[in-house]
N, C-alpha and C positions, 0 to 999 in steps of 0.2 A: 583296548588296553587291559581291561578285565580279564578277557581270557588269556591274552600274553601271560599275567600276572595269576593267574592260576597255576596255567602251563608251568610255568618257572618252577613253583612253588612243589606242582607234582614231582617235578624231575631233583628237586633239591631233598625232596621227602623218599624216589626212588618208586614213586608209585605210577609212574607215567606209561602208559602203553605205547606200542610200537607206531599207531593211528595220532596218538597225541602229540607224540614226538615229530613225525609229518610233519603235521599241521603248525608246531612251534617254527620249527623248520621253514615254514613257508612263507610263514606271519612275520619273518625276521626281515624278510625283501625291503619290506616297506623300511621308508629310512628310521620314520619314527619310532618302528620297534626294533629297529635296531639299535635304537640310539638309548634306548631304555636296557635293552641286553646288554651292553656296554657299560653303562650306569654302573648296572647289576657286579657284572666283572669287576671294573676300578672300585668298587666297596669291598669284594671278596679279596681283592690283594691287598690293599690298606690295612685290613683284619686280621690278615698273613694267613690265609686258608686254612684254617685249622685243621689239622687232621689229612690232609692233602697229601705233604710228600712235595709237589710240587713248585717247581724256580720256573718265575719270567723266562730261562734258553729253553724249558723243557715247553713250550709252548706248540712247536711246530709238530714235534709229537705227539700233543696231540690232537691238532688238526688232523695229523694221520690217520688216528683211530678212525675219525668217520669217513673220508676221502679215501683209505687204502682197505676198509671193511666193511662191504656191502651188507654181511651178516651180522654186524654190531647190533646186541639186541638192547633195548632201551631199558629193559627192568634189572639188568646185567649186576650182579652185587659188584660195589666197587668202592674202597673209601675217598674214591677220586671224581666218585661220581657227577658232582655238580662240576665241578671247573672243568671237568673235559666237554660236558654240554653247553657251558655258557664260550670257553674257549672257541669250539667249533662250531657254535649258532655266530659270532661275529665275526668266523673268518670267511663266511660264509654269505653273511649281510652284506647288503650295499653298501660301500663306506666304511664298513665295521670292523674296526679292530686290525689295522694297518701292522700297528707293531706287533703281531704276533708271527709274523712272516722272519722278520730279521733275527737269524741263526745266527748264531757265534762263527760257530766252526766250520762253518763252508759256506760261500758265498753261494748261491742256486741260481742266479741268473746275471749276465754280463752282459751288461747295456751300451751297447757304443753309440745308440742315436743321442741326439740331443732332446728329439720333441718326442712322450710316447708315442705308441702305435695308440691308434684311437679308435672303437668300436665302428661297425657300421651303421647305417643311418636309414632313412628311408630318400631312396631316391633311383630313377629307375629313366627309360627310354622308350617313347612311343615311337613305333614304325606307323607310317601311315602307308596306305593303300599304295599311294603314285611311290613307297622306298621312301620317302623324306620322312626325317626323324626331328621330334618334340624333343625336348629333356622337361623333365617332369621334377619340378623343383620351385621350394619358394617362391622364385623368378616369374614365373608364367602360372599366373592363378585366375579364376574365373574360367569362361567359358574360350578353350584355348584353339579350338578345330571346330569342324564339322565333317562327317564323312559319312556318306548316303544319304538316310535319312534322320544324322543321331547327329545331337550335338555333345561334344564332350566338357565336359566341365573338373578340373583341379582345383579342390581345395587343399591343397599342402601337404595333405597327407595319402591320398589315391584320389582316384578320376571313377566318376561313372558317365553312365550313356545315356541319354533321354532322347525319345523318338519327339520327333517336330511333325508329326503325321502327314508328311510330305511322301507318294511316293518315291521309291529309288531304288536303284540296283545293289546287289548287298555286295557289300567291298569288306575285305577283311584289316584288323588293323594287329597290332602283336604291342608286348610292352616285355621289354629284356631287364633286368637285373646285375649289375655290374656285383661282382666281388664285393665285399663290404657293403650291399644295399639291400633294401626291401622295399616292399609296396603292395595296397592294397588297391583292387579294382571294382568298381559296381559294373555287373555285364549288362547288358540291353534288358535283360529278364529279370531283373530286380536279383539275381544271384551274388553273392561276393565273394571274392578271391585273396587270398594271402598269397602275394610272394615271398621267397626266402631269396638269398645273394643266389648270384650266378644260377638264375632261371629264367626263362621266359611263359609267354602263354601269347596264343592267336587264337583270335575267333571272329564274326562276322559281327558286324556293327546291327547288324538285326537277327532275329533268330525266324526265320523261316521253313514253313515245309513239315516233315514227320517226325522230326529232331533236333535235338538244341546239341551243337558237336565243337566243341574245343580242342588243343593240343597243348602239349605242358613237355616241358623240360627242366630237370632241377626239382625242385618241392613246394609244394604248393595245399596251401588250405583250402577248402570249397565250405560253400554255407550257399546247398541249391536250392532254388525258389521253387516249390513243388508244381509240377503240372504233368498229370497224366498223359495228357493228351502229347506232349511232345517231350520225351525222353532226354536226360540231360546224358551225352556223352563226351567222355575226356581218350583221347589219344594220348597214350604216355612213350613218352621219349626217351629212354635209356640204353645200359647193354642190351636189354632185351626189348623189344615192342608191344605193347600189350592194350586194351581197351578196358574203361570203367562206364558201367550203364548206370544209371540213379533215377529216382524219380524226384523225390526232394529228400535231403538229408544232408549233413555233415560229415567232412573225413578228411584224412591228407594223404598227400601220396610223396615218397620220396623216390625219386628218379635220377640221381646222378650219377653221371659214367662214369666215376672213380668209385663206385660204390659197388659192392658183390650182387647186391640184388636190389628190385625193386621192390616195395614195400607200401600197401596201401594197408591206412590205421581206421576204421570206420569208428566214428564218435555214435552218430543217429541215424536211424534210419536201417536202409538196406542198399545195397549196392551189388550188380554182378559183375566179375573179373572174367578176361576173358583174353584169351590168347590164340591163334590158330581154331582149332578145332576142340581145345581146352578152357572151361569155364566151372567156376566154383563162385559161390555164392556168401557173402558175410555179411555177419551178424552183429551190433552195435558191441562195443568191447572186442572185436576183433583184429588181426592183423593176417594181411595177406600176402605173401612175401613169392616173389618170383625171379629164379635165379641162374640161369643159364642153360633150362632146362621146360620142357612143353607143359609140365606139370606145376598147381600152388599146390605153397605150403601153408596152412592155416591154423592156427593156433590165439589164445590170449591174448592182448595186445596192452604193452607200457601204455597207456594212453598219456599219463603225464608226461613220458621220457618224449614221447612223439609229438605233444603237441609245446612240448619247452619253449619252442625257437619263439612260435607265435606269442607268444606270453613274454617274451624279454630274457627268456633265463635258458642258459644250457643246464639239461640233468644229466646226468651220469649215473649208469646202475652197473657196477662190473663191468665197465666201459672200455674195451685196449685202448690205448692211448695215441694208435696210428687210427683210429676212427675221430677222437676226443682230437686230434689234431686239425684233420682232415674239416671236421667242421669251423674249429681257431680258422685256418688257412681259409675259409671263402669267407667269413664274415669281417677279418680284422683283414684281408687281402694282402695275407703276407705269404711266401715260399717256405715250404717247411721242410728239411732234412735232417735224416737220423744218423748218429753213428754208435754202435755195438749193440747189444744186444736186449731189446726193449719187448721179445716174445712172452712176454710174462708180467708184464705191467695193464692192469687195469684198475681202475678210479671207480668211486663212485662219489656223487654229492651234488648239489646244486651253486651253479654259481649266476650273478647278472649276466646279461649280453650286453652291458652298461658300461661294464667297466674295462678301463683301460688297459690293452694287452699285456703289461708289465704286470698288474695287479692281478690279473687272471694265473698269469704263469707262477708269479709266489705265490699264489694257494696252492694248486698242479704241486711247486716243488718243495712245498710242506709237508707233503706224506713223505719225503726221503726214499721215493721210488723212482723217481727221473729228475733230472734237471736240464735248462735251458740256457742257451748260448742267442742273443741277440744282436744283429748286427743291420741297424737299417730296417728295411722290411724282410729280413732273412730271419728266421729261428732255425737254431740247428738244436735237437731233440737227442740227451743222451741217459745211461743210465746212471746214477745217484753213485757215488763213491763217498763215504765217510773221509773225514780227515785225518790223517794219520796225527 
């Protein structure tokens, strides 16, 4: 809370760097320092913001500031300086600062359900060897199966594999992802796995032989349990087909067939990409992106923007807003449709993966660059019109 309480203070004195700002940024997730940024806020309007300019309707504006300009620089002279940082650190917190979404002058999102749309959760589908399916859910915990020589055990939150040192023949098992789910897995080899919604992964209930070899569909975190001697590889399943070799490291790969390319983000370690008769090699901080095409492309890598999901939160960096959709749409499992012209809308900012699809969409329609239409599990995505 000390450094929250710095942080504030830099940014209210104008001396905050663009690292510091981040970091206030991030520290705001938490509820309790959100709850303190808040505080902060309700004393700065009681005081009537001296020197501000700014009214409670100009609020959403500016929200915008940081959600519609990725380039906003944090040392930026401005006599509005504080209220637009404490304004958009709680529209931005978990929980934080609700009223700052409700615009006068045009309603931004039209709710016909009754009950919100509600974030996704963790919960997911074991195939087992003979086709018969687990569901993997509070329900069925403890040691739930056995297949080969592994017994599987659920604790509520993923499933690992423990060998019973029993010979057996290796049988493969898979665990799918439903829209709105996730889940984590421990593999036979002490490795662990992140799912995101609408993914899978299969792999052999033991790892035997010259090579440890999985396949993946959708996006997935790895955290490989290093061993020279037997090579971890991933089959990736998307528009295009490609292989990832490891020995032990961390990285994620995003592979979904609504997505222009595949994309592996490497955290640690090293990894080699490898396509046909094409392979390129990355290095920790890197991203490897493969797109319809024999050849990667390799460059930098967001690592924070890549590894969001795993951590609970969407970011957004100069985002279009049919990608910032495309994601809404597997996690809150709802159909999303546009109408007119939305080629020029990009976001940037961090939001929960917590919160409720309504709550997500008023911040989205707080920059005054798009607005949504909800109906049921439908959102229909259009662009922002002022009120006459």
């Amino acid at each position: 809370m000390k450094e929250v309480q710095l942080l504030l203070e830099k940014y209210k004195q104008g001396s905050i760097t663009a690292a510091e700002l981040e970091r206030l940024q991030e520290l705001s997730q938490q509820p309790e320092v959100a709850a303190l940024i808040k505080a902060d806020i309700d004393t700065l309007l009681r005081q009537g913001a001296p020197d501000s300019g700014w009214q409670p309707a100009d609020h959403p504006e500016i929200v915008a500031h940081i959600l519609a300009q990725p380039t906003l620089k944090a040392t930026r002279p401005s006599r509005n300086r504080w209220l637009l940082a404490a304004a958009c650190l709680a529209a931005l917190a978990i929980g934080g600062g609700a009223y700052l979404y409700q615009h006068q002058r045009q309603p931004v999102v039209i709710a016909k359900q009754v009950k919100p749309i509600q974030p996704g959760s963790n919960k997911a589908m074991l195939v087992l060897a003979d086709g018969s399916t687990l569901p993997l859910d509070s329900a069925h915990l403890g040691e739930i199966a056995q297949q080969g020589d592994a017994r599987i055990h659920n604790n509520g939150e993923g499933i690992t594999y423990q060998a019973n040192g029993k010979a057996a023949g290796i049988v493969y098992n898979a665990i799918v992802t439903p829209r709105g789910g996730q889940y984590q897995l421990g593999l036979p080899d002490g490795s662990r796995v992140w799912l995101n919604a609408a993914s899978s992964i299969r792999f052999p209930t033991t790892f035997a032989g010259k090579e440890r070899r999985v396949e993946i569909s959708g996006e997935a975190y790895f955290q490989v349990a290093p061993n020279a001697a037997q090579p971890f590889i991933v089959a990736v399943k998307g528009n295009e087909a490609m292989e990832v070799q490891v020995l032990g490291t961390s990285f994620n790969i995003m592979a979904y067939a609504d997505e222009a390319a595949i994309t592996t983000t490497l955290e640690s370690g090293a990894v080699q990409l490898s396509r046909g008769g094409a392979k390129t090699l990355l290095q920790p901080g890197q991203a490897g992106t493969l797109a319809g095409n024999a050849s990667f492309s390799v460059g930098p890598a967001d690592m924070e923007q890549a590894l969001a999901w795993k951590d609970g939160k969407f970011r957004f960096r100069n985002t279009s807003i049919q990608t910032i959709m495309r994601q809404i749409a597997r996690w809150y499992d709802v159909e999303v449709t546009y109408s007119g012209d939305l080629s020029d809308v990009r976001l940037t900012g961090v939001i929960s993966r917590r919160a409720d699809a309504d709550d997500l969409l008023h911040i989205l329609s707080a920059t005054q660059r798009v607005s949504f239409e909800t109906d049921h599990h439908q959102i229909k995505v259009k662009p922002f019109y002022p009120a006459q």
